[in-house]
C-alpha positions in Angstrom: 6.1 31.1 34.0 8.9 30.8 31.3 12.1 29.0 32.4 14.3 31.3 30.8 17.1 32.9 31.7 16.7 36.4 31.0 19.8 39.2 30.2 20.7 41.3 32.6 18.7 44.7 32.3 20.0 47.6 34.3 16.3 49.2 35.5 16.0 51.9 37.8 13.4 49.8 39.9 13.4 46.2 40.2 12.0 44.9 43.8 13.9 42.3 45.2 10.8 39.2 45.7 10.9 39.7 41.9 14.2 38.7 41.4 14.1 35.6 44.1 10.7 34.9 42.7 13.0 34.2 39.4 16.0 32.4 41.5 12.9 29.7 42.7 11.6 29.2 39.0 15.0 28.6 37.5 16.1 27.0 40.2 15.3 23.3 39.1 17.2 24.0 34.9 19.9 25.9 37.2 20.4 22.9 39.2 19.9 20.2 35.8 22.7 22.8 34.0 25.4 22.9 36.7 24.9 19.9 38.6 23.9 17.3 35.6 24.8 18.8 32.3 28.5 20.4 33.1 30.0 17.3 34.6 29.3 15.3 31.6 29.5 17.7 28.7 32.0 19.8 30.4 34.4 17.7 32.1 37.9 19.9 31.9 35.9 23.1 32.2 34.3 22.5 35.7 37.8 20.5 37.3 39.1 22.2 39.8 37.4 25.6 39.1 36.6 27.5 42.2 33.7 29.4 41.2 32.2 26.1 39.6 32.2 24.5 43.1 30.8 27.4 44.9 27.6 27.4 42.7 27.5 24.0 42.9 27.3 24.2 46.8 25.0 26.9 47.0 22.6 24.7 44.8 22.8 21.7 46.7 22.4 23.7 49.8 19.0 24.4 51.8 20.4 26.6 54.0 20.6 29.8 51.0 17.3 28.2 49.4 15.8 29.2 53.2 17.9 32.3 53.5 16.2 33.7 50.5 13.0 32.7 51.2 13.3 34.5 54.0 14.0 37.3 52.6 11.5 36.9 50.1 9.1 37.0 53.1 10.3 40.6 54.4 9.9 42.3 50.5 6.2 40.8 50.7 5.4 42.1 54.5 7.2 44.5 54.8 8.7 46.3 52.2 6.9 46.1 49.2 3.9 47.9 49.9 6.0 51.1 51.5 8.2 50.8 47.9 5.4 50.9 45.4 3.4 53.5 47.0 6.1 56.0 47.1 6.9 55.3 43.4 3.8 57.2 42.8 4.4 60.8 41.3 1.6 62.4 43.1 2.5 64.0 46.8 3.1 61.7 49.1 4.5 63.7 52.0 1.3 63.9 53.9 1.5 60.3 54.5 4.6 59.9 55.1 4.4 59.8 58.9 1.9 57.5 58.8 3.9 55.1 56.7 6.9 55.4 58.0 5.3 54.4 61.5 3.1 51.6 60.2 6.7 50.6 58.1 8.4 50.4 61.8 5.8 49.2 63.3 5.6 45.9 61.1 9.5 45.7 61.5 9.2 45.0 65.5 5.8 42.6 65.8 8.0 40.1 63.2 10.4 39.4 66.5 8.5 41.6 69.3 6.0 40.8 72.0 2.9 42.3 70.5 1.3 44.1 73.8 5.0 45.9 73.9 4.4 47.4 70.2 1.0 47.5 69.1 -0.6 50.7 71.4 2.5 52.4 69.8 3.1 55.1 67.0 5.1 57.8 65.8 7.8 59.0 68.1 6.4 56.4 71.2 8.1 53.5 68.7 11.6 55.1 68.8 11.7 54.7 72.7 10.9 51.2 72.7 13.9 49.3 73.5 13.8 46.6 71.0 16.4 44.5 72.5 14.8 44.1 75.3 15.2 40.4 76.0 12.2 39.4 77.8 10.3 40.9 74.9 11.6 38.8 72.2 9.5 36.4 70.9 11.4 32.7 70.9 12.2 30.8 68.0 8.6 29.0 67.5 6.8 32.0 67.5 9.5 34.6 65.6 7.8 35.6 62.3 9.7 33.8 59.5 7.1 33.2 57.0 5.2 29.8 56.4 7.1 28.6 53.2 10.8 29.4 55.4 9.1 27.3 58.3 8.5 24.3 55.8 12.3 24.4 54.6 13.1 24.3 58.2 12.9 20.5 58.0 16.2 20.1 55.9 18.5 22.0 58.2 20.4 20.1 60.6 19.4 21.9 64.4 23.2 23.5 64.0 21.9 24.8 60.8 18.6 25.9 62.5 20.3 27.6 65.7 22.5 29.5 63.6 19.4 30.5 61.0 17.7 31.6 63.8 20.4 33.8 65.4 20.6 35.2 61.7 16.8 36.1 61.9 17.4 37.9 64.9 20.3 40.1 63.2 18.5 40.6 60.5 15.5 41.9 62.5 17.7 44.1 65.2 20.0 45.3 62.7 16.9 46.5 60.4 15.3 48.0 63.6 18.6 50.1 64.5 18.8 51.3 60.8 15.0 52.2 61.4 15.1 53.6 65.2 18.6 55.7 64.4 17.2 57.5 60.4 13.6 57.6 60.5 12.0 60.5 61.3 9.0 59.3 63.3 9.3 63.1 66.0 9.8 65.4 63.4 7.4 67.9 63.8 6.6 68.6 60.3 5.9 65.4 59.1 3.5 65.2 62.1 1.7 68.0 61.8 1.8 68.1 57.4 -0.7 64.8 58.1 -3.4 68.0 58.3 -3.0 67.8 54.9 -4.8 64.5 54.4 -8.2 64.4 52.8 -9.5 62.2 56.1 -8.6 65.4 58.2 -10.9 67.6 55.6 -14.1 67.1 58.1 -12.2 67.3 61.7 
């Protein structure tokens, strides 16, 4: 893929593994520009300039490349697939239920137990107590992605403990979003699924 930078374009939908799919790319000329090129070319400009030094860390440092790979990891999992459907124009509400569970669902087997979450749908996954901590999967066996496990190799264990407890922030604080606005025991959206071409034969 081409190497460069592109202009800022204000789009109504841009999914974010896009974006940090581009951060990766240019992240080896983004490194050459600020790290190599600047001090040499650009001596006075980059002395004692704030901003200048934070990039410069957060190039040098592994611990945003694995934050963001991370992330990059939920978009393809999780999100994505929920996002792109309901771009769709054509009615969507008779699936939402179902999506909205499955969506949830996914969200609690990255850092769950799976024989607590996996007989569960709809309403039944609100009740689950997801901080249950004899449930919680430890840090080997949390879902993180492969490529964020490969990165883990550069972090010092301080760095690792404290990725790890971010992992688990991410994943509670994403659950209580979930568990508090999504409407997994309203009614309607249960019983529009009759709606569904699969129900056509029942």
């Amino acid at each position: 893929m081409e190497k460069t930078i592109l202009y800022f374009v204000n789009t109504r939908w841009v999914l974010l593994d896009k974006v940090i799919t581009r951060v990766f790319i240019l992240w080896g000329p983004l490194q050459e520009y600020f790290l190599v090129y600047l001090p040499v070319n650009q001596k006075l400009q980059v002395q004692n300039n704030d901003r200048y030094e934070k990039i410069k860390e957060t190039l040098t440092s592994y611990v945003i490349k694995i934050r963001l790979q991370f992330v990059l990891f939920l978009c393809e999992t999780i999100f994505d697939r929920f996002l792109t459907l309901f771009q769709q124009e054509t009615p969507l509400i008779h699936v939402l239920h179902y999506e909205l569970s499955s969506l949830y669902c996914l969200v609690l087997l990255k850092f769950l137990t799976t024989d607590y979450v996996d007989d569960k749908v709809g309403g039944f996954l609100l009740d689950l107590d997801f901080k249950l901590n004899e449930k919680q999967l430890n840090n080997k066996q949390i879902r993180i992605g492969e490529e964020t496990l490969k990165l883990l190799n550069h972090l010092t264990q301080k760095e690792r403990e404290t990725f790890f407890e971010d992992v688990r922030k991410i994943y509670h604080t994403t659950a209580e979003y979930f568990k508090k606005n999504v409407p997994l025991k309203n009614s309607f959206l249960s019983d529009v699924q009759i709606l569904h071409p699969s129900y056509r034969s029942v």
